[in-house]
Structure formats: C-alpha cells, structure tokens
C-alpha positions in Angstrom: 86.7 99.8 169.4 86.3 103.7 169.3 89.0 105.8 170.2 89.5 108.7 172.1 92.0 111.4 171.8 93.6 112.8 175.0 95.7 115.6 175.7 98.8 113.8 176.7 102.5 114.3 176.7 102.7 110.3 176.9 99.5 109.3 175.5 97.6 109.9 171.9 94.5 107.9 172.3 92.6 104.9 174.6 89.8 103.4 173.7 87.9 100.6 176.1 86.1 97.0 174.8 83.1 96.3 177.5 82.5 92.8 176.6 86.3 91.8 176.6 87.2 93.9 179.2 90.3 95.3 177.2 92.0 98.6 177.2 93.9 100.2 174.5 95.9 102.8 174.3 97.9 104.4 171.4 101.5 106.3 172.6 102.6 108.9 171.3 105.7 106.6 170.2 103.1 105.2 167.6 102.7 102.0 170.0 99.6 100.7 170.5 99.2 98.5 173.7 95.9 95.8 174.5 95.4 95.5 178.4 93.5 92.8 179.8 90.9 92.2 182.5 90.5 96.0 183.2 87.4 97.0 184.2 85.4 100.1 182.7 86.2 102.3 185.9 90.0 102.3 184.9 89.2 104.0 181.7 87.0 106.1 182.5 89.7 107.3 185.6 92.0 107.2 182.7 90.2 109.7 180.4 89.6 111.9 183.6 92.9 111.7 185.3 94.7 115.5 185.0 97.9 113.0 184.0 97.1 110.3 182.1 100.9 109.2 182.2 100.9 109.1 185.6 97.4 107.6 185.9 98.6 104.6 183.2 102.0 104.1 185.5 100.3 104.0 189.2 96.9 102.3 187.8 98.0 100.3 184.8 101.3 99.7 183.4 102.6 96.8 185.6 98.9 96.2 186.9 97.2 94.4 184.0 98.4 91.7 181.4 99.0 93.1 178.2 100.2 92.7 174.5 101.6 95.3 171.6 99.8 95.3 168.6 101.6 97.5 167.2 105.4 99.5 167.1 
C-alpha cells in the first residue's frame, strides 16, 4: 500500500487498499491504525479535508472497524 504524507498536527501519513477496502493511517504518535470496509471516497475526503484530525474523528474513528499494527 503506498503512502501519503499529510500536513497534519494529528496525522503523518494514510494510504488506501482498493481491493480490501482498508484505510491506514500512520499518527504522529508512531501508531499505525488498519480500518475496515471504508470505501475510496473516505480517503480521498481524507486527503482533502483542511483538518484531517477532525475529518478522521467525525468520518472515521468510531465509524469503521479497525486494528493497530503498530505502537
């Protein structure tokens, strides 16, 4: 999956996996968080949104089922 840096004071990098419908995104924290069943739109919201922090909290965090693979 290829990565995108982001100017972010909550977020380093998200990257987006089309055929398994998976987001990732690195925090600044170092953790690195796999959401499931998202679909391209949210991403590319993401990588648009003037916050991303905010955009990952209203659109994201608490939205989609997820796992830390890594930190």
């Amino acid at each position: 999956m290829q990565l995108t840096t982001v100017e972010s004071s909550m977020i380093h990098a998200a990257g987006y996996d089309a055929e398994g419908r998976e987001l990732e995104v690195v925090f600044n924290s170092g953790k690195v968080y796999r959401y499931r069943d998202v679909d391209e739109d949210v991403f590319e919201e993401l990588l648009d949104a003037e916050s991303k922090g905010r955009y990952m909290q209203a659109h994201v965090i608490g939205v989609y089922p997820y796992r830390r693979t890594k930190g």
